[in-house]
N, C-alpha and C positions, 0 to 999 in steps of 0.2 A: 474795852477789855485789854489787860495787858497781854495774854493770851490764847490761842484756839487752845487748848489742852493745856491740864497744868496733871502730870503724874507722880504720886506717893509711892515710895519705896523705888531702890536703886539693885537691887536682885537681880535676875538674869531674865526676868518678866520685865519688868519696869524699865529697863534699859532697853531692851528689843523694843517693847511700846514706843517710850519717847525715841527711839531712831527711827522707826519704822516712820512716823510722824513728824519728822523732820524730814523722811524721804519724800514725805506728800507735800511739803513747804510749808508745812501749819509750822506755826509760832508755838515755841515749845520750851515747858518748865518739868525740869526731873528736882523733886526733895526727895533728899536720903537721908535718914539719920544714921546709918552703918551700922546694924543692932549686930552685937556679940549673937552665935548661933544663927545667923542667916542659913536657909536651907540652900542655897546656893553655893555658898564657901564651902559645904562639906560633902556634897555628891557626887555618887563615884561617875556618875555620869554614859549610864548603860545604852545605846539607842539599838534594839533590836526586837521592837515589836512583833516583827514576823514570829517567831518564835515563843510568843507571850502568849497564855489562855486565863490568866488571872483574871482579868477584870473589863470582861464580857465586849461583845461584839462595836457597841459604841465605842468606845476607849480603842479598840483594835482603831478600827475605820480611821480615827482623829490622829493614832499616832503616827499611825502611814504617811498620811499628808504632812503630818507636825516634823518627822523626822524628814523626808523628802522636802522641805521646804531648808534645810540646814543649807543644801549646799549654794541656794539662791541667796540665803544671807549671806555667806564665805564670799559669795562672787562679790556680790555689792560693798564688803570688807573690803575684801582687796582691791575695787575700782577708786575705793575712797581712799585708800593708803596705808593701810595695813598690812604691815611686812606680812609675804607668804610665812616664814619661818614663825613669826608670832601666831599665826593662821592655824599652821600645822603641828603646833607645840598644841593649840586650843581643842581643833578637831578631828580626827582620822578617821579611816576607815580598818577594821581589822576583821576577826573571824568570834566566831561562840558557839563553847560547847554547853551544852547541857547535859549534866550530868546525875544519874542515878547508882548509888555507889552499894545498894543490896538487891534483893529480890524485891521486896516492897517496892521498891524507888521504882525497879523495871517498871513495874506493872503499872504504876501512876505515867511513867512515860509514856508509852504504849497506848495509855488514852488517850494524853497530851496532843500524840500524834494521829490521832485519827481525825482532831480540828487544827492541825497543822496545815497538814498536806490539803485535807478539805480547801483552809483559806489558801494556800500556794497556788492549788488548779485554779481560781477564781484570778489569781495575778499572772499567774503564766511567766515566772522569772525567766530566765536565759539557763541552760541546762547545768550550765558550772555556778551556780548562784542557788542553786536547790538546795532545801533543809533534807538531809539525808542521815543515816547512822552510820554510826563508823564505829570500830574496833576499840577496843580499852588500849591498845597497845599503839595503833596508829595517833591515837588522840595525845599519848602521851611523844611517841616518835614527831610528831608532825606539828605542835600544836601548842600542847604544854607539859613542857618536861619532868614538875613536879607535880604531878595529877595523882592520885590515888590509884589504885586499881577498881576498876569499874563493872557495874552489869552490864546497862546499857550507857549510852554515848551519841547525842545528838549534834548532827555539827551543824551550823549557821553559817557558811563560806562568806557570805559578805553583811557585816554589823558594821555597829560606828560608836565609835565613844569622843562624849566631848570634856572636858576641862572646867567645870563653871567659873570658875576665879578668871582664867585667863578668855574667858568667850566675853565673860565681863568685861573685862579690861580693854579688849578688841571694840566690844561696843563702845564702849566710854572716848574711843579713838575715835570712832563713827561721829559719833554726838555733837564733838568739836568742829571736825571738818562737817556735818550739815547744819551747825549751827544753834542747834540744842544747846539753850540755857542749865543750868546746875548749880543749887544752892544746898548747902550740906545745914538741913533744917530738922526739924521733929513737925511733921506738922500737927497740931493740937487743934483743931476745928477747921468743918468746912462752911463756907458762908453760904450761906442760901437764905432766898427770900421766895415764900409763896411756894416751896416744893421746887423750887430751880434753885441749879448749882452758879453760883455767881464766882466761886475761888476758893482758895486756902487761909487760914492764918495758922502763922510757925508759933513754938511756944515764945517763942522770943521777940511777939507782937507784931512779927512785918504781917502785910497782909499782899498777895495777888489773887488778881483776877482772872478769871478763864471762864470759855463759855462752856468747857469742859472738863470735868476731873476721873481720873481714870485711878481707882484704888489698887494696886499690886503691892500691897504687904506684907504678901504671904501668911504667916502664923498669927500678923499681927493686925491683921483686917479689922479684925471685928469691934476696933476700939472706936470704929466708927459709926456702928449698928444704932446705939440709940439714939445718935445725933438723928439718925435717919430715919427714927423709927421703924427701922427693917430689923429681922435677924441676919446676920450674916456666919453662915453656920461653917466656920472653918475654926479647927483650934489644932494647939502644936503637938505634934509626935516627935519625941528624940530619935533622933540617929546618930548612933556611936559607928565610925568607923576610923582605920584605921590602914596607916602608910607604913608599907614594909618596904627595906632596901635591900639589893643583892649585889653586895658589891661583885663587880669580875661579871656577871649573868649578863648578857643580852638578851631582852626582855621585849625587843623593838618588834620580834614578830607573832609573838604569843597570845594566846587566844584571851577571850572574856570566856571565863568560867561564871557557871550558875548551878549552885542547887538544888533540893529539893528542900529545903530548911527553910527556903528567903533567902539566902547568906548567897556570896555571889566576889570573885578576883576579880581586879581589871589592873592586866598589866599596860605598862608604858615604858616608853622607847630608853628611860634614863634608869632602868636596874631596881625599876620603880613596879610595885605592887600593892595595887588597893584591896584593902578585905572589909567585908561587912555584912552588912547593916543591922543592927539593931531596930526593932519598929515598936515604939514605947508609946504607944495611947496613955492619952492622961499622966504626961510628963510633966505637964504646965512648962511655965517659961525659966527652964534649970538648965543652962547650955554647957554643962558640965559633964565630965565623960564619970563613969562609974566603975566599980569593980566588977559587980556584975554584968554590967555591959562589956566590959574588954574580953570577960571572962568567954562570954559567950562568942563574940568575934573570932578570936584568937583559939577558940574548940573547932568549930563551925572551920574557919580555916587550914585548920591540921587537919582536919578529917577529909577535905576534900585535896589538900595539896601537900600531904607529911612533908613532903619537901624543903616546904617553907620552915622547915621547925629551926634553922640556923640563921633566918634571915634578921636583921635589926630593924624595930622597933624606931621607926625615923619621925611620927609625928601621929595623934591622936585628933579626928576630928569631930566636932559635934555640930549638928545641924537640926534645927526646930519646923517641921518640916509642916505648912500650911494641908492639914489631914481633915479630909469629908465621911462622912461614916457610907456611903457609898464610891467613895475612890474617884469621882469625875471631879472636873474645875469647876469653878464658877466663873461663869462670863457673862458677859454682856449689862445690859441696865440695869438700876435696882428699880424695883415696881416703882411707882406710885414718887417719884422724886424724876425731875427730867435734869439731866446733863451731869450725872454718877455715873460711873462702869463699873465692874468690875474684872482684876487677870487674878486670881489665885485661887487658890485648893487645889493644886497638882498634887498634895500628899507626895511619896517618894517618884514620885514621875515627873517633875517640874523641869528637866533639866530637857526630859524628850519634848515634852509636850510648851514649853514656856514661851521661846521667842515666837513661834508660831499663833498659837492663843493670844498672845499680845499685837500680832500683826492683825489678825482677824477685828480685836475688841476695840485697835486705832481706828481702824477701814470703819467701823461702825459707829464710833461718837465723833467721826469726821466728814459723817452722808457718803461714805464711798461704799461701790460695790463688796459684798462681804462671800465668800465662796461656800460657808459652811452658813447654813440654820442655826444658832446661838441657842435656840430657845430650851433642847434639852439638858442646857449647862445652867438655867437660868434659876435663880435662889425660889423661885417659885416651885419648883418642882416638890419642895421640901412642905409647902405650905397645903400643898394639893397630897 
């Protein structure tokens, strides 16, 4: 075999895998084709699950670990030679409000928090690290200065947001200095004989071999399903968002807004403000931003930051974001085929939950201890 793992897609999954897998010394092939609309390239990159009650108690548990596992990658970055400033351009720590901007909104909060605080007592934070409420008027004094005026105001003292372009790029650093092979391929079939994975072949006829193939191509998995004769049930949702500038603003300490829409700011240290997200089921693969889509960002964002209503208009991203009709990922092997994996269907959470899910799904097509149970991310569950 040419080698122990061979990984499809170069995303911020497929990148974490094949590094992680060069951290364990296995023999390792990353193919990317670079597809226009990577869900990676375009997210705003929120990590603050404490704060999250969308999509139930699993998904809680996984993000905890997935975000908490960030800072052990950072370290291992940086042992391998990745400028701190590159590092810190990728990942930080900051604060988030949540915010409900009528009476209605209050009242949704209000429930929010009663499986807030529930989950909080069960981790026991350090007292200044507590999800608390705070004042319309503090949040905007303290926090973020074009906020709207609010009913309620939850704060999140300690969140994190990462960069995916640049946590990629970080990796892509990683991958050279551990050795991680990279070829900028399509891969068009996997070889297999008797239900084992024997390798790849690119459209462009190379072939390699691996006693493993690990699939992370987010939106665009499933072009592998009938080779497999599995389904692999992930398909793309658009997300339009969008990069606002303030020129003159220091923006370096300002909170991640969220609210009660979906829609959701995330500032940065460069004058820089993310608005969005658009969440378009049944986009198909159109990585193109829309009128209606801008339309809706750009409302969504006045409404919670009027502020921003002078800010420019610096760059429009779109992202095809690998979406499960129950919100969880797929991991681990596909039935009934040996030495397939699968990292994808994070849906708009790929960026919390990715390099993590990908450390897990290496540890497990490489016989190494794995810390999480895979099984209820497994395509099976869909069949059952």
């Amino acid at each position: 075999m040419d080698y122990d793992l061979i990984v499809i897609g170069g995303g911020i999954v497929g990148a974490a895998a094949a590094y992680r897998a060069g951290q364990l010394g296995a023999r390792t092939l990353l193919c990317d084709r670079h597809d226009a609309g990577r869900a990676t390239d375009a997210g705003a990159g929120i990590l603050a699950p404490e704060s999250s009650t969308r999509d139930g108690r699993l998904w809680y548990d996984f993000a905890l670990d997935a975000v908490d596992y960030y800072a052990e990658l950072i370290e291992s970055l940086a042992a391998d030679g990745v400028p701190d400033e590159e590092l810190s351009q990728a990942y930080s720590r900051c604060s988030k409000l949540t915010v409900a901007l009528d009476d209605d909104e209050a009242a949704g909060l209000a429930d929010m928090e009663l499986e807030i605080y529930a989950r909080q007592e069960e981790r026991c934070p350090p007292a200044a690290e507590r999800i608390r409420r705070i004042s319309s008027a503090e949040a905007r004094d303290a926090y973020f200065p074009l906020l709207a005026d609010a009913s309620a105001v939850l704060l999140q003292p300690v969140a994190r947001r990462v960069d995916g372009r640049l946590m990629t790029t970080a990796l892509a650093h990683g991958l050279r200095r551990r050795g991680v092979q990279t070829v900028d391929a399509d891969v068009s079939a996997l070889l297999l004989e008797n239900n084992q994975a024997l390798g790849v072949r690119t459209a462009g006829g190379d072939e390699f071999t691996a006693s493993a193939v690990l699939i992370a191509g987010g939106a665009w998995s499933d072009a592998f399903g009938a080779q497999l004769n599995a389904r692999i049930p992930v398909a793309p949702q658009r997300g339009q968002i969008i990069h606002l500038r303030l020129p003159g603003q220091d923006s370096s300490s300002w909170s991640i807004l969220s609210g009660f829409s979906g829609h959701y700011q995330v500032p940065w240290p460069d004058s820089r403000v993310v608005v969005g997200a658009t969440r378009e089921t049944g986009s198909g693969y159109v990585p193109h931003a829309t009128v209606d889509g801008v339309q809706e960002v750009l409302r969504e964002a006045l409404r919670l930051a009027p502020g921003l209503r002078n800010a420019a208009v610096h760059e429009i991203r779109v992202g095809l974001r690998p979406y499960t009709v129950d919100h969880l990922p797929l991991l681990g092997p596909i039935p009934r085929v040996c030495g397939v994996y699968l990292a994808t269907g994070h849906g708009p959470t790929g960026l919390t939950l990715g390099p993590y899910s990908a450390k897990l799904v290496v540890e497990q097509a490489l016989d190494q201890p794995v810390a999480w149970d895979l099984t209820p991310f497994s395509t099976s569950r869909f069949a059952r």
